[in-house]
Each structure stands twice: as structure tokens, then as C-alpha cells.
N, C-alpha and C positions, 0 to 999 in steps of 0.2 A: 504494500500500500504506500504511495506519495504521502510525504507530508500534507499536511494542512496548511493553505496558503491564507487561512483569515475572511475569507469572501464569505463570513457567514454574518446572520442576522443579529446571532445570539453572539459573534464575535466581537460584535459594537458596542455592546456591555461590557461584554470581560475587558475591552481596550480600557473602556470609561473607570473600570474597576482597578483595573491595576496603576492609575492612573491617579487617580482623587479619590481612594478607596472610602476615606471620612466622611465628603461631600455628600450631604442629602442630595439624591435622588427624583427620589418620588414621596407626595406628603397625600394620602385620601382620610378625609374622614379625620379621625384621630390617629392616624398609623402615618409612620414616618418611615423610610428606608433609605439608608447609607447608599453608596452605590455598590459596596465593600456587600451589605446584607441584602440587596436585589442579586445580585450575582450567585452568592450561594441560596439563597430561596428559588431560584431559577435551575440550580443543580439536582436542586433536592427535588423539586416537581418534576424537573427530567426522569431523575431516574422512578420517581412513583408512576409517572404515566408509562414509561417501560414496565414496572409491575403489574400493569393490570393487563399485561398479555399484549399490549401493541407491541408491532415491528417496524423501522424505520421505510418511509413510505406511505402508511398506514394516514385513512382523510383521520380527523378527528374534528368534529362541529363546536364551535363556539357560541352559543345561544346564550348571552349573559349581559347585565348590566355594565355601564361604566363601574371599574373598580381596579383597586392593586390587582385584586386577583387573577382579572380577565390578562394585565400586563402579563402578571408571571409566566400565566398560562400561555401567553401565545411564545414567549420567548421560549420556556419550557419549551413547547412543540419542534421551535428551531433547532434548540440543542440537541434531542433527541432524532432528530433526522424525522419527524411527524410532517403530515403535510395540513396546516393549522387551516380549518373553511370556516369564515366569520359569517355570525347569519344575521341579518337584522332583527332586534328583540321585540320589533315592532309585528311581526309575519307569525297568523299562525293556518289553522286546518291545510290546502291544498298546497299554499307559498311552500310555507315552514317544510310540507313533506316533500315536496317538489327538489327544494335545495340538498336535503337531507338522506334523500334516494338519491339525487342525480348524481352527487359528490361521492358517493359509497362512504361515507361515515363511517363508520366502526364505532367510535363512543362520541357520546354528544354531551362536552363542559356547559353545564347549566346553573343558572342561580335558580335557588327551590320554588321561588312564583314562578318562573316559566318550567317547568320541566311538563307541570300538568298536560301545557299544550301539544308536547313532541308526540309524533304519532307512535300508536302502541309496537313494543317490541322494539325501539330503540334503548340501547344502552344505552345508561348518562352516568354523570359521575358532576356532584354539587361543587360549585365555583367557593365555597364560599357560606359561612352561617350553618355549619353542623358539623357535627364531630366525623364529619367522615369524608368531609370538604376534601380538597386540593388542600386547599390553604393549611387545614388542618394537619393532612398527612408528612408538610414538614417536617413535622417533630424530628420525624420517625422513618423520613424517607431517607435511604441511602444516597450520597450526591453521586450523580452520573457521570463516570472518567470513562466514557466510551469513545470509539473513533468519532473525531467529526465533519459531519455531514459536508459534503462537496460543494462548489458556488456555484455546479449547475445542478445541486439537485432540484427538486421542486422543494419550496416552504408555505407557497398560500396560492388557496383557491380563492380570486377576488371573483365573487359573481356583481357582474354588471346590474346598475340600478334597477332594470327593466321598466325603463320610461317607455318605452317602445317597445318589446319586444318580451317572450319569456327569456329572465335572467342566465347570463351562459358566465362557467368559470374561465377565469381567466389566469392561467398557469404560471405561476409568480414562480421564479428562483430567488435562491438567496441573490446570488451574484446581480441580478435584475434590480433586487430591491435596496442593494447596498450603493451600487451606482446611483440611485434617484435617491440615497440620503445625499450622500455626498452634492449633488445636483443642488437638493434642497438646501442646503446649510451655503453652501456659495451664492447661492440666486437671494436668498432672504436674508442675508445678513445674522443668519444664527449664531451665538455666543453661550460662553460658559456662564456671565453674567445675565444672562439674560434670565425673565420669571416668568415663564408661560403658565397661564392656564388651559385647562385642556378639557372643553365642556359638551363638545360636539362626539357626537357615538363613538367608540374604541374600535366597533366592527367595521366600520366605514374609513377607506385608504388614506380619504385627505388627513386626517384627525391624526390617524397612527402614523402611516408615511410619511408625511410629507413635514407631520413635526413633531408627534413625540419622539420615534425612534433618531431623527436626527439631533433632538434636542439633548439624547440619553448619551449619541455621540459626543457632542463639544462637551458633555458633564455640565449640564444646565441643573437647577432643582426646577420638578415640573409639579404643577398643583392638577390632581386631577378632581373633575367635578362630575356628579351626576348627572348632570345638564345646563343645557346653561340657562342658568336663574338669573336674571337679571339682578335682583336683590342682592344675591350671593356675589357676581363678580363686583358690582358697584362698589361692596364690603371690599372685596380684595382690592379691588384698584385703590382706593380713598386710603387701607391701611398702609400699602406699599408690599404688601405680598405679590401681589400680581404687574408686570407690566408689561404683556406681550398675549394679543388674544386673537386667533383666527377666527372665524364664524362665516356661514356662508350668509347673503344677501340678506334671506328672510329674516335672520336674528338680528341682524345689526339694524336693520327698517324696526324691532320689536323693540330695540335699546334704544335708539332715536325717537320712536311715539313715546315713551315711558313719559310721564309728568315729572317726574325726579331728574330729565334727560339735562336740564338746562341749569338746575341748582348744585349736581353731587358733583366732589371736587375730583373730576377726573383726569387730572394733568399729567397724573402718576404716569399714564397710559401710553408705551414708549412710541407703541409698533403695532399696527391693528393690520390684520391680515383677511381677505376677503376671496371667495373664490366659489367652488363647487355648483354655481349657476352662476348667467348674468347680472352683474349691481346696474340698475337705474340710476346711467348719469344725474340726475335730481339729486336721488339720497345720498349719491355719494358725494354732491356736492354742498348739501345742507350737515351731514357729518362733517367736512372738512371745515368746514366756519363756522363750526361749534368747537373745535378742536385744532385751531391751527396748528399745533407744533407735533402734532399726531402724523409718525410715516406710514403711508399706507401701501400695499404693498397685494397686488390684482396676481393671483394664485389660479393659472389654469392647466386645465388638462382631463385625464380620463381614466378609470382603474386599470386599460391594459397597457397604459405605462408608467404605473407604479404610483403614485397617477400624476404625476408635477411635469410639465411638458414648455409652458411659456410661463414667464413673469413681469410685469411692469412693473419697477421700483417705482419708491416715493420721488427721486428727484426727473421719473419721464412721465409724470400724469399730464402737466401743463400742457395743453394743445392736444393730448390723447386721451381726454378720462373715456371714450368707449374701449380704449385698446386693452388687449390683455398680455400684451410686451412684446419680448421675444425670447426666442428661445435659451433653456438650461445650457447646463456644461455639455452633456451628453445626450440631447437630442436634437433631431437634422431634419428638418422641416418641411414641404413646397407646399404650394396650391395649383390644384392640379382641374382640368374638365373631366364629364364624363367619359372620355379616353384613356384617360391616366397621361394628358400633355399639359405642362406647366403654360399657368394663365398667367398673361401681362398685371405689374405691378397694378393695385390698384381695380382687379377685376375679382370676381368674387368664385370664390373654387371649392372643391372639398380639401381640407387639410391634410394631409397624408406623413407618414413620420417612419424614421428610419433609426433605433438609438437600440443599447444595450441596455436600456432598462424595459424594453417588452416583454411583453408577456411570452410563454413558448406557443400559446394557441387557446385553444379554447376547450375545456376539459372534457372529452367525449365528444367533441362537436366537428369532426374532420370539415365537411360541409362549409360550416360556419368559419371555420377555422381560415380554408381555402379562400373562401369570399372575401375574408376582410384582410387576410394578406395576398397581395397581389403584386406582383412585377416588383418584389423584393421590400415596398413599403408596407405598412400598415395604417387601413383606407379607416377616417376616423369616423365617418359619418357629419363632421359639424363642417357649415359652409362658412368661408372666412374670406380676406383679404388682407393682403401683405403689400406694404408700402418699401418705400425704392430706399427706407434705412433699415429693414428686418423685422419691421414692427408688424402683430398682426392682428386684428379685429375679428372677434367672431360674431357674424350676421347672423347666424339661427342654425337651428340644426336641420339636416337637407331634409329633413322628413315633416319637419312644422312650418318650414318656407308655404306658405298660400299662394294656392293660384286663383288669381281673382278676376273675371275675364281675361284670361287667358297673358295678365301679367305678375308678375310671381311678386309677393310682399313679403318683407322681412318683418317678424312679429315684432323682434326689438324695438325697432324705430315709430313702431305702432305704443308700445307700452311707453317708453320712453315720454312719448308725446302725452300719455298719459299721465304719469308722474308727476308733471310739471303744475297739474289740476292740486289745488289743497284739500282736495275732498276724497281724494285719491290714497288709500291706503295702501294698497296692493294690487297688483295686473295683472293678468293674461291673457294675449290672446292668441285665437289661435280661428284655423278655416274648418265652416261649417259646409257641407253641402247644399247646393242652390243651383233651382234650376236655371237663372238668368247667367249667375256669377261664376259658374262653377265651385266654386268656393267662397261664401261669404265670409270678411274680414267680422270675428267675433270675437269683443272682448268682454271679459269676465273680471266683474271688480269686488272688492271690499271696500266700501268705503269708510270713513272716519269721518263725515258731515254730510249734513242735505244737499244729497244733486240727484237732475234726474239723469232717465238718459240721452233726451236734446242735448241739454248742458254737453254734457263729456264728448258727444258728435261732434258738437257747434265747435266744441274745446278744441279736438284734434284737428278740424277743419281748417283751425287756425293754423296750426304747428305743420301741416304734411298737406300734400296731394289730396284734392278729391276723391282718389280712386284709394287710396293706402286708408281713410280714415275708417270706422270703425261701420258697418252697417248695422248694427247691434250692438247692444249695451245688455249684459246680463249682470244683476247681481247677486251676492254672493256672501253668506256669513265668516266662507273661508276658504282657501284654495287646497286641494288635496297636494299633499308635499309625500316623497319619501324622507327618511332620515334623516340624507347628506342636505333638505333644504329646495330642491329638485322641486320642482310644480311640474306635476304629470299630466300634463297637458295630452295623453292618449285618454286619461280617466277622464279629464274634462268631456273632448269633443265625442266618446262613449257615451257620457252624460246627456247631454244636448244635442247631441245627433238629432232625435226623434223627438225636442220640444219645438 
């Protein structure tokens, strides 16, 4: 057997370990861990989950809350040569079995409220809160000195959000996912000083990827949260616990209504990070003149590459707030037409990407696998445009682009124009079937004050094209979201199809 070259997940610990072995960690709840005492708590679950009969390879499901535990466990997984499938704790009856069958599981890490829902005949084994937890079996577990696991083995099945589509894995290596640390920590400016908190789901990539595991790298101390509470982080920012917060769009529109949003001394707040949907130039512009000395910092990409793919830093917003940057260390970008031939700067194309941090394919899906790598890239699905300095804008994704007689609308620019409205809480829009239109321009709102829907017509009328503004106004007490923040705009136009 070769040495071990480090291209592991659970390698980026042991560095951080050996490294600032004193340095807190991780802090949840009332539990606090060294990085010196995550390392071997991470040894110790390795070699428990080798006693319950897995073998290196072996899926194992994670179905559990934010917690220390769910950490251990997934690193656990790495060290042990497991191949760790995060599930959303949010999925249960067909979803939940769906992922749970697809991935062959073998045992499923659960905290004790959800296991109820795992379809029967699933082994599980509790995250956590009983004497016979993971967490628990520390005591008592032997630590794991086995060989370790290679940097192209597999370490995680990311199943894609299924905004569109039944959700397919997407076969994550160590060496995949260490690459897009490293990516991440260059592109955001991640530091050992730095105080994140970490409030957005554990099973979802942006959260783990793109910055706790990076942040475990530089030996940051990270706070993890249940969720993100408003109350709770405002506490941490204001104490100086916290100064470093990712969230996608919808949270940070959640933090910005709050009535506390304009009073609580949030100055603390170094580096606010946004991504896993589009931000509404609006809100991110009513954020930033609430917060001038706040860097912000446009986080995009997609779980099958790891998922961190462009960035716009805080000093290239001016003149860009639609853009979402450009690209990482390690991935190689075009915009391409229906051929797969690069389109002139400036023209709108599908994104297509070429880096070592992808995925190896799609887990059981040859099919799917073949279709979306093609002619050596991997075809993203989002439609974009790239300007003549690298920078690229993503217009919609090619699948909610509307055809509205017979000319195609970008939702964005549609919502966008929405935002600008004070009555305006939230957007979407997306094409409905029509016999004149083919697709009528539909948006769907929440609002936060009296409008009808003339108003918000008359509104967009003003901001866009005749043809782009809205032929419908539905509304709405709330938008269906997955997890990551995502408005699932396939459940919408399901929805409304047939009102």
C-alpha cells in the first residue's frame, strides 16, 4: 500500500489538530471542543461506526439536526473510509425513502424525533440524547488507527436540491472536496481569527463546504446554531462572539424586515456572506446602507462542485451588485449555446465548468451522468453571461427562463423590478401556460403592506418592457423554499398551473 498523501476530508482536522491542538474548535449549545478533543472524538466515532459491522465504502444516511454530533459524524465517516449521504431533516414518507433506497444506506445517523419517520426496516443508530448515541459511544469506542482512505475515494453523496427534477447523488471525493476548501478559504478571505457562525443546515454543501470545513482548516473557532434565529445571532453579533455569517437571500430579507433590524448594534459584523439563490439587487442594496462597513461577499455555485464555483468580493460589487464574480482557484468556466460553442462576451449561454473539484457523476444514474457531462465539461443547467473582464451574471436557470410570445424572459429582472415596490416582501416569478402567451409572465408575492395587483403591474411597467412585466399578480402567505433557501418554483407553477 502507498503512503497517504493527506487529500483527505478528515485530514483537514488532524492538520488543524496538530497545529493549535488548544484552540477551540467548535462551541454548540453548552459543549465546547478543543480542536486537540474534535480530533480524537472523530477517532473514537471512526472506529464505533467500524463496530457496528460497516466496511469502508459502505453509504451511511445522515438524517439529523444541526449539532456537534452530526460534525463528528460526518468526519467520522471520512476517516473511516464511509461514504457519508446527508439527507434533508426537513423530507419524510416517499422523499426521505427515495434518498434512503437510492443511496443503499446500510445505517441511517438519526436524532431520536426523526428516526420515527425512516421507512421500516432501516437500521439507524441515534446522533445524539441516549445512552447508546454516537456521541455517547465515545466513552468506550476504541480510536481508529486504520489505513487511510485515498483522495479519490468517494466521501459524500450530495443529492441535488430537486428544484426541478427527482434529486440525483452526486459523487463527492475526498480529493474533490478538499480542493473546493482550499478554493473557499482563498476566494472569501477565511482566517484563523475569524468567528463564524454556522446557522444554515449541516446537510446542505454551502453550510459544511464551502465554510465550516474550510473554516476547521485555517483553525477558526466556529459557533454552530440550530438555525438561524434571528434573536440568537443579533445576541452573538452585539456580544462579539460572532463576526462572520453566511445565509442564503431569504434569511438575510428575514434579518433586514426584523423591527430590531435598525436599532441592534450590529457593527461587530465583519463579513456577511450570501449565496445558494439569487439576492435582489434592492435588498442587497438596503443591507449595505444599513451596514456600510459590512464586506459582502456573492457565494455561487452548485452541489456537483463541491459547491463554491464563482465569487464576487466586497471591493467588485460597485457597478456589479447583479454579478456573482468570477471564478475560484480551481475552476475553468465558459458560456457556451445549445451546441456546446462559446457565446460572445456579453451574450447569454448555459455555464458549463471544467475543475477538480466535481463530482465523479451521479450515483447510479449512468444516463444522467452522460447528459450532464458532455464534451469533457460539466453542462450546469443555469443561463449566464460573462463580461470581457471574467465576471459572470447568472440570468435564470435555463429551465424557468419564460417564453412569452415567443420571447424568452429572464425571471430575475422581473423580481428585481419587483423588489424595488415597499410592499414587496418577497418574489417569484415564474411562466404559467397561456393560450395567447404561451407562457404567461407570473408573479407570486408576499407582501408586507397594502397593494393590489394593478399596483405591482402599473409598478413593473414602470421599471421593464411591456412584454417582461408581470400578466399576473398572485398572492401568497409564503413561498415554498427547500433548506439551502431555494424557492421551488417547479412546486409553484404545479401549484397554479390549473388556477
Amino acid at each position: 500500500m502507498t503512503p497517504g498523501h493527506g487529500s483527505t476530508v478528515d485530514g483537514v482536522l488532524r492538520r488543524s489538530a496538530r497545529r493549535t491542538p488548544a484552540r477551540v474548535a467548535v462551541e454548540y449549545r453548552d459543549r465546547t471542543w478543543t480542536y486537540e478533543e474534535l480530533d480524537e472524538a472523530v477517532s473514537r466515532a471512526a472506529g464505533a461506526l467500524l463496530g457496528q459491522g460497516l466496511v469502508p465504502g459502505d453509504r451511511v444516511g445522515a438524517y439529523g439536526h444541526n449539532s456537534d454530533a452530526y460534525l463528528v459524524a460526518f468526519l467520522a465517516c471520512a476517516r473511516a473510509g464511509l461514504v457519508h449521504v446527508p439527507v434533508n431533516q426537513n423530507l419524510t414518507g416517499d422523499d426521505l425513502a427515495y434518498i434512503v433506497g437510492q443511496s443503499g444506506s446500510t445505517l441511517v445517523l438519526t436524532d431520536p424525533d426523526l428516526a420515527e419517520r425512516l421507512p421500516g426496516g432501516v437500521r439507524t443508530l441515534p446522533l445524539r440524547d441516549t445512552d447508546d448515541s454516537l456521541l455517547a459511544l465515545l466513552a468506550t469506542a476504541p480510536a481508529h488507527d486504520g489505513p487511510e482512505p485515498r483522495g479519490e475515494d468517494l466521501v459524500q453523496l450530495l443529492y441535488t436540491s430537486g428544484t426541478t427534477a427527482q434529486p440525483k447523488g452526486a459523487m463527492m471525493t475526498h480529493r474533490a472536496l478538499v480542493h473546493e476548501y482550499l478554493s473557499a478559504i482563498t476566494a472569501l478571505d477565511l482566517s484563523a481569527g475569524d468567528r463564524p457562525a454556522h446557522s444554515l443546515p449541516l446537510y446542505h454543501s454551502a453550510q459544511m463546504h464551502v465554510f465550516l470545513l474550510p473554516y476547521l482548516a485555517v483553525g477558526a473557532t466556529n459557533v454552530i446554531l440550530d438555525a438561524p434565529d434571528g434573536d440568537r445571532l443579533f445576541d452573538l453579533i452585539e456580544s462579539g462572539r460572532v463576526d462572520s455569517l453566511f445565509a442564503p437571500p431569504t434569511v438575510w430579507i428575514g434579518l433586514a424586515n426584523r423591527p430590531d433590524f435598525d436599532t441592534r448594534d450590529l457593527g461587530g459584523l465583519r463579513k456577511a456572506y450570501y449565496g445558494a439563490s439569487i439576492m435582489p439587487v434592492p435588498v442587497l442594496e438596503r443591507l449595505r446602507e444599513r451596514l456600510p462597513k459590512l464586506s459582502f461577499y456573492n457565494c455561487f455555485g452548485q452541489s456537483e462542485i463541491g459547491p463554491l464555483a464563482t465569487v464576487l468580493a466586497p471591493d467588485e460589487h460597485k457597478g456589479r451588485m447583479d454579478s456573482c464574480g468570477r471564478t475560484v482557484l480551481f475552476v475553468d468556466a465558459r458560456v457556451v449555446d445549445e451546441n456546446g460553442a462559446d457565446v460572445p462576451d456579453g451574450t447569454p449561454g448555459e455555464i458549463v465548468y471544467r475543475s477538480p473539484q466535481l463530482c465523479e457523476g451521479y450515483w447510479d444514474k449512468p444516463e444522467e451522468t452522460a447528459e450532464a457531462f458532455r464534451d469533457g465539461w460539466f453542462h450546469s443547467g443555469d443561463l449566464a453571461v460573462r463580461d470581457a473582464h471574467g465576471y459572470f451574471t447568472i440570468v435564470d436557470r435555463v429551465k424557468d427562463v419564460i417564453n412569452s410570445g415567443g420571447v424568452l424572459v429572464a425571471s430575475r429582472q422581473v423580481e428585481d423590478a419587483l423588489y424595488t415596490h415597499e410592499a414587496v416582501a418577497e418574489a417569484a416569478v415564474i411562466g404559467l401556460p397561456d393560450e395567447k402567451w404561451i407562457e404567461a409572465v407570473t408573479a407570486v408575492v408576499v407582501s408586507r403592506g397594502e397593494v393590489t395587483e394593478a399596483e405591482l403591474v402599473a409598478h413593473a411597467r414602470e421599471k421593464l418592457p411591456a412584454f417582461k412585466a408581470p400578466k399576473r399578480v398572485v398572492f401568497v402567505d409564503e413561498l415554498p423554499r427547500n433548506a439551502s433557501g431555494k424557492i421551488l418554483k417547479r412546486e409553484l407553477r404545479d401549484r397554479l398551473s390549473g388556477a
